[in-house]
N, CA, C and O atoms as CSV, one atom per row, in Angstrom:
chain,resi,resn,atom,element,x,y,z
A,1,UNK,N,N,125.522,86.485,-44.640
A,1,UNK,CA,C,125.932,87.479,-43.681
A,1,UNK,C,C,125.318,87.172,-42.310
A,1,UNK,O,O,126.150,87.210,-41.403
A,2,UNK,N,N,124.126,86.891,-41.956
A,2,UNK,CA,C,123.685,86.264,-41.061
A,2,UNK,C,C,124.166,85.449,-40.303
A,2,UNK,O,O,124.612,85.541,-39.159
A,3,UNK,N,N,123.996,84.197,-41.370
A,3,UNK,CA,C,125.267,82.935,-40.584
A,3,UNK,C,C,126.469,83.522,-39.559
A,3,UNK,O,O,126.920,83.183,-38.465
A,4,UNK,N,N,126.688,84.421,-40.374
A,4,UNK,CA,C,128.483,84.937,-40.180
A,4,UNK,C,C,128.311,85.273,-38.996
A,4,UNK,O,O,129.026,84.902,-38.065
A,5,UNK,N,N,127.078,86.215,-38.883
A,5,UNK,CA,C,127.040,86.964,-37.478
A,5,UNK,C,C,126.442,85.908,-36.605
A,5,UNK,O,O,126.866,85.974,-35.451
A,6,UNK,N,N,125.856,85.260,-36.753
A,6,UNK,CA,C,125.626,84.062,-35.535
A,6,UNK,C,C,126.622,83.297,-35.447
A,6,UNK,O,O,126.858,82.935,-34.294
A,7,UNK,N,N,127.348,82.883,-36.292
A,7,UNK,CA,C,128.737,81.627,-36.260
A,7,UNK,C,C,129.729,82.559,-35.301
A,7,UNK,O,O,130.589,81.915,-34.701
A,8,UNK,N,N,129.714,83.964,-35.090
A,8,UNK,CA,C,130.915,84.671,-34.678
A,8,UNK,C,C,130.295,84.889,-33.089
A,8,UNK,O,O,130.983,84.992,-32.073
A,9,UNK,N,N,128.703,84.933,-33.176
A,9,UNK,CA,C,128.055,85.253,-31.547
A,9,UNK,C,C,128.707,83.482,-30.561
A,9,UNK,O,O,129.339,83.312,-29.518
A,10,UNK,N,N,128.223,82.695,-31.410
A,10,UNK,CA,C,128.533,81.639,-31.239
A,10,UNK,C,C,129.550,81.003,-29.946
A,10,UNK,O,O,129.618,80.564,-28.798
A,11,UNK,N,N,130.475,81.492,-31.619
A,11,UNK,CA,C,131.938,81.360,-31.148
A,11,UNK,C,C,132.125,82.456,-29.997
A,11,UNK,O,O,132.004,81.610,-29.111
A,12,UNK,N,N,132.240,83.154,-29.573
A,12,UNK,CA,C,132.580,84.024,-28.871
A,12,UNK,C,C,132.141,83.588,-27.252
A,12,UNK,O,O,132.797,83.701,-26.217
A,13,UNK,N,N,130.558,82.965,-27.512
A,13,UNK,CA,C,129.884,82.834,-26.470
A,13,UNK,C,C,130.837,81.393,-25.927
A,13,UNK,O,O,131.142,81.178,-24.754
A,14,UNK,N,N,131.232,80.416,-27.245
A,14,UNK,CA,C,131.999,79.404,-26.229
A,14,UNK,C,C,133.806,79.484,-25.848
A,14,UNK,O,O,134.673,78.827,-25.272
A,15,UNK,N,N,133.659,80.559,-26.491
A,15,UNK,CA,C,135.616,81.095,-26.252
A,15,UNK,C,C,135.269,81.804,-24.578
A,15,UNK,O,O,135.667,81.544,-23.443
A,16,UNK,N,N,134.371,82.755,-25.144
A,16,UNK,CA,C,134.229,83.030,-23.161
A,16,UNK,C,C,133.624,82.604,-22.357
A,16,UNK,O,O,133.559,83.244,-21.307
A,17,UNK,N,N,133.016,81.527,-22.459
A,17,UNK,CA,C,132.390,80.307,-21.628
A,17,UNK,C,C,132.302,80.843,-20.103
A,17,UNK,O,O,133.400,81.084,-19.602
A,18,UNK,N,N,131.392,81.024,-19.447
A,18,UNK,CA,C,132.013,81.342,-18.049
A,18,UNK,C,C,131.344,80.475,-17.051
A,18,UNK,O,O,130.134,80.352,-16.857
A,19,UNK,N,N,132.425,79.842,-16.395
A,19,UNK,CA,C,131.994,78.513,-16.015
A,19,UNK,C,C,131.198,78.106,-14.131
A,19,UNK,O,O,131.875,77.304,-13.487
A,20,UNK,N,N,130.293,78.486,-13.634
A,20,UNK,CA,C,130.448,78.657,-12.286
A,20,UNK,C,C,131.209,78.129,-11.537
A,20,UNK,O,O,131.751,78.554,-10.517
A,21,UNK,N,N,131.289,76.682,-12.304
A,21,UNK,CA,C,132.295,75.440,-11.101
A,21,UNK,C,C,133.241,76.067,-10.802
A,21,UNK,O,O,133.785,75.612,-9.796
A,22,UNK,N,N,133.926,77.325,-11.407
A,22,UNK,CA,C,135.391,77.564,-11.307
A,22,UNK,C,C,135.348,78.799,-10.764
A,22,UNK,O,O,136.396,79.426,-10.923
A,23,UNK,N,N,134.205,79.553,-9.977
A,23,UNK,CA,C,134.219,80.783,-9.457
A,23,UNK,C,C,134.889,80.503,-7.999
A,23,UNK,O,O,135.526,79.473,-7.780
A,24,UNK,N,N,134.768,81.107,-7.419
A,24,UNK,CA,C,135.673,80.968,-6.393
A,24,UNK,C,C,134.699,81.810,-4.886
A,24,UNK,O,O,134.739,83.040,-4.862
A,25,UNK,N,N,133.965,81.137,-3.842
A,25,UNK,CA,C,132.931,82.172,-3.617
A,25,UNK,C,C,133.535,82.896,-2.620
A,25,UNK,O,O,132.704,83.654,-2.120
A,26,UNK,N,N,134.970,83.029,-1.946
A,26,UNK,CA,C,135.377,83.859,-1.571
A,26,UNK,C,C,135.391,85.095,-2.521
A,26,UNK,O,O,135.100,86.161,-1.979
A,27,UNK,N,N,135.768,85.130,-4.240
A,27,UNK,CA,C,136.049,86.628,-4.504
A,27,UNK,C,C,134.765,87.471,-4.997
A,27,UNK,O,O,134.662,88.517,-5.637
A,28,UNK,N,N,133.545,86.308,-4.258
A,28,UNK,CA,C,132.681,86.986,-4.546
A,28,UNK,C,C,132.048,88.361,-3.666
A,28,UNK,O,O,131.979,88.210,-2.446
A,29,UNK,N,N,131.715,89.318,-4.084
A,29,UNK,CA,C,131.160,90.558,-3.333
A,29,UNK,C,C,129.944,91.026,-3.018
A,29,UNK,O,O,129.276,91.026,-4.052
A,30,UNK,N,N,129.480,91.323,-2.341
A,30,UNK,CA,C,128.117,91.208,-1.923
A,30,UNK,C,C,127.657,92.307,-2.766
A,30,UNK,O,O,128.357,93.305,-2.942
A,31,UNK,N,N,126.433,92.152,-3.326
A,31,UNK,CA,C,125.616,93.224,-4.432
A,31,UNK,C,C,126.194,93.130,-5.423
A,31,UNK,O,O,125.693,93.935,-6.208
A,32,UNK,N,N,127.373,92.342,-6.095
A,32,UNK,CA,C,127.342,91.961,-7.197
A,32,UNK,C,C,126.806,90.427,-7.592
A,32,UNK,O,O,126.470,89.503,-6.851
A,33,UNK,N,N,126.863,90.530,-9.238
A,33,UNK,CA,C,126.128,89.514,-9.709
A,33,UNK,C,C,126.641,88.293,-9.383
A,33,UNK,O,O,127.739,88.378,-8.833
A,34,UNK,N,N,126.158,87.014,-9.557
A,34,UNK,CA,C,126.963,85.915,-8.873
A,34,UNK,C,C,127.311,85.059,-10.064
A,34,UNK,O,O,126.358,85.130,-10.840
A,35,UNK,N,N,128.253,84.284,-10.551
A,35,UNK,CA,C,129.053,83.671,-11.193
A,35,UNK,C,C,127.828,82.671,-11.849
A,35,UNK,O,O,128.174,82.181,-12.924
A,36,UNK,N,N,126.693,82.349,-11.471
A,36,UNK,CA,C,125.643,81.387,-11.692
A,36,UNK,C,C,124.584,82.223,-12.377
A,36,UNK,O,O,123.785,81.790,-13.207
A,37,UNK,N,N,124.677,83.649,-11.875
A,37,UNK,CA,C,123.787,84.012,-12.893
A,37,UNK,C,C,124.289,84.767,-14.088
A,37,UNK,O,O,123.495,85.103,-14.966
A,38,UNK,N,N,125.679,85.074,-14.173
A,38,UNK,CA,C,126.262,85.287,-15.591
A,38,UNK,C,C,126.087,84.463,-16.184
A,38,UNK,O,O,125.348,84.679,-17.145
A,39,UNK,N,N,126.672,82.904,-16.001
A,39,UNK,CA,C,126.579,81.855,-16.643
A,39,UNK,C,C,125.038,81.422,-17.329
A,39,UNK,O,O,124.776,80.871,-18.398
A,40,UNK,N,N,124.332,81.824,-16.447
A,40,UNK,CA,C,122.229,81.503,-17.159
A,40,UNK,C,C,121.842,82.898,-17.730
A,40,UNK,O,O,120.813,82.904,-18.405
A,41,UNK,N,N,122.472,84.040,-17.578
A,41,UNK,CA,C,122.302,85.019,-18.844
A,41,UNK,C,C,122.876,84.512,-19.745
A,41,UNK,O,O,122.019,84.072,-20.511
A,42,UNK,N,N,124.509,84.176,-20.354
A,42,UNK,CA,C,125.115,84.222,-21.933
A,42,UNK,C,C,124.375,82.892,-21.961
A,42,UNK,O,O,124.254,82.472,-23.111
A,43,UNK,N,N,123.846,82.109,-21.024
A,43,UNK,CA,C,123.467,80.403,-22.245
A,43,UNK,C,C,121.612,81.241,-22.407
A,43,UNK,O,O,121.017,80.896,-23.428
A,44,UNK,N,N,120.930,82.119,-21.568
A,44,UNK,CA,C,119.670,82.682,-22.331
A,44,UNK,C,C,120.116,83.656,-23.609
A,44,UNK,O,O,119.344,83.604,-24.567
A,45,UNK,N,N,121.275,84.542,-23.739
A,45,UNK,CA,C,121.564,85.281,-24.662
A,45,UNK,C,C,122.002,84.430,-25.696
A,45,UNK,O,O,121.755,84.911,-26.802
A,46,UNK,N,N,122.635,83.199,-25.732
A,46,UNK,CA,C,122.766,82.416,-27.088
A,46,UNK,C,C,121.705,81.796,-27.432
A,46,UNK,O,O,121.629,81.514,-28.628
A,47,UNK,N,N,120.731,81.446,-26.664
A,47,UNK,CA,C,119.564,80.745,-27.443
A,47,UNK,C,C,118.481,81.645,-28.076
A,47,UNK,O,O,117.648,81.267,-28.900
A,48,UNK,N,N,118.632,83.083,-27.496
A,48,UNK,CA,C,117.650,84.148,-28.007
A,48,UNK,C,C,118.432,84.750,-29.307
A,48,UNK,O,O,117.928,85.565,-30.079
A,49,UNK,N,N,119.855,84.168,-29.428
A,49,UNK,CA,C,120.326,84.689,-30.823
A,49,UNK,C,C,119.964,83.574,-31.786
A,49,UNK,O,O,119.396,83.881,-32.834
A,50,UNK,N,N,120.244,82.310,-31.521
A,50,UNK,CA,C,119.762,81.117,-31.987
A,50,UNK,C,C,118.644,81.471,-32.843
A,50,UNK,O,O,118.559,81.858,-34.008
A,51,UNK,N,N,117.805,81.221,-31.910
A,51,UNK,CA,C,116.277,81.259,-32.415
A,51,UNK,C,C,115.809,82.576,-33.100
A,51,UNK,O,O,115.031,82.608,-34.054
A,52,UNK,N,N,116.353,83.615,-32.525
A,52,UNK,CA,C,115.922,84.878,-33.447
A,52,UNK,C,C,116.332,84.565,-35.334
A,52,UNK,O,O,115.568,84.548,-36.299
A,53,UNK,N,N,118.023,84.328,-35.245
A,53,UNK,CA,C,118.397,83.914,-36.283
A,53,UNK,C,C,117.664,83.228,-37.368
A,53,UNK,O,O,117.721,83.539,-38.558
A,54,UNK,N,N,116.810,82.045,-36.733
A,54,UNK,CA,C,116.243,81.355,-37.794
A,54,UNK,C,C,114.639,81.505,-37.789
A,54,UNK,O,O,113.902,81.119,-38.696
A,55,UNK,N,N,114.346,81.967,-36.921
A,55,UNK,CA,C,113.253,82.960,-37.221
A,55,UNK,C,C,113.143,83.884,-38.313
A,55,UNK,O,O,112.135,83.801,-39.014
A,56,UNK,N,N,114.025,84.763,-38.578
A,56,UNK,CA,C,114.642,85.612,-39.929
A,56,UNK,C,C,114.999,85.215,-40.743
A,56,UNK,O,O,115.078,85.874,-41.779
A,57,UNK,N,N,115.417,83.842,-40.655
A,57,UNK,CA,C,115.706,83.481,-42.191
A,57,UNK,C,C,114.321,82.239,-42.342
A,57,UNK,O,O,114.229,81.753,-43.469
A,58,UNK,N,N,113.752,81.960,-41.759
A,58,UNK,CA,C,112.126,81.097,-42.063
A,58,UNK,C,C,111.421,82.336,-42.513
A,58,UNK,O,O,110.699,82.372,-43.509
A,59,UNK,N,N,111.663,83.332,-41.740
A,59,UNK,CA,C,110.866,84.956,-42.406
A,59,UNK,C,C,110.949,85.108,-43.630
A,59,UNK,O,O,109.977,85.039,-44.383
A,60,UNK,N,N,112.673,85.444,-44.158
A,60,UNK,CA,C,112.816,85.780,-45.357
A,60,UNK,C,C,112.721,85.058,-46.526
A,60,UNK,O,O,112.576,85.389,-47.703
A,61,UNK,N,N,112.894,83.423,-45.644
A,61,UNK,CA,C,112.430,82.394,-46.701
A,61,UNK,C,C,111.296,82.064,-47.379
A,61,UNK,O,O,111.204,81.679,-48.545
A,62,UNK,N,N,110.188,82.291,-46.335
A,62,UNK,CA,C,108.512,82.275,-46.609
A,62,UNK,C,C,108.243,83.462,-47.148
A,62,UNK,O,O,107.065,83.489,-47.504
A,63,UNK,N,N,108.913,84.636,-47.407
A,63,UNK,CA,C,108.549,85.754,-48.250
A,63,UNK,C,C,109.292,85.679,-49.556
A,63,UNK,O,O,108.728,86.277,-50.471
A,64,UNK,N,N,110.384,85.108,-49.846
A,64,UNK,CA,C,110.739,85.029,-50.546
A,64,UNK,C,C,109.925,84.030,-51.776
A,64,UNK,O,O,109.978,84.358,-52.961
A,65,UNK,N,N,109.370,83.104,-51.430
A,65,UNK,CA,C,108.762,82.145,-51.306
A,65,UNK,C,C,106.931,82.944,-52.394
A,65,UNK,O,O,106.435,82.725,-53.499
A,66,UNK,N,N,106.585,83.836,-51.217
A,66,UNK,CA,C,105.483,84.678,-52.006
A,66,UNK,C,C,105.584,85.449,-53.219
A,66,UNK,O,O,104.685,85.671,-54.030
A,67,UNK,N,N,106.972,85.891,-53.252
A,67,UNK,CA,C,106.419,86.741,-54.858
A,67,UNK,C,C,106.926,85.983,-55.843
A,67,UNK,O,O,107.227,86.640,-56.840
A,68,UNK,N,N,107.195,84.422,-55.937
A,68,UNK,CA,C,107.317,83.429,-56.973
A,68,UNK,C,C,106.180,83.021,-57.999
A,68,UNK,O,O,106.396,82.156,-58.848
């Protein structure tokens, strides 16, 4: 179930890919966010799912591991 939910964060994160090269800095607006820093939030939000992920399963593995 895990997998599932990271294979689907995954996917999602590279189906909506958001690419700066392709922003356009005319439609950009002043006081909003800029196309460069969406793009370095979802690639920090996939590596903090990444790593959380297998953090939890090294967790559940090394406990699992103890009551053998």
């Amino acid at each position: 179930m895990l997998a599932t939910i990271t294979g689907v964060g995954i996917l999602a994160w590279a189906i909506g890919f958001f690419d700066p090269t392709t922003c356009t800095p005319t439609a950009q607006q002043a006081g909003w966010t800029s196309c460069e820093a969406i793009a370095q939030e979802r690639t920090i939000a996939l590596w903090v799912l990444i790593f959380g992920t297998v953090g939890i399963v090294i967790f559940l593995w090394l406990r699992g591991r103890k009551k053998d």
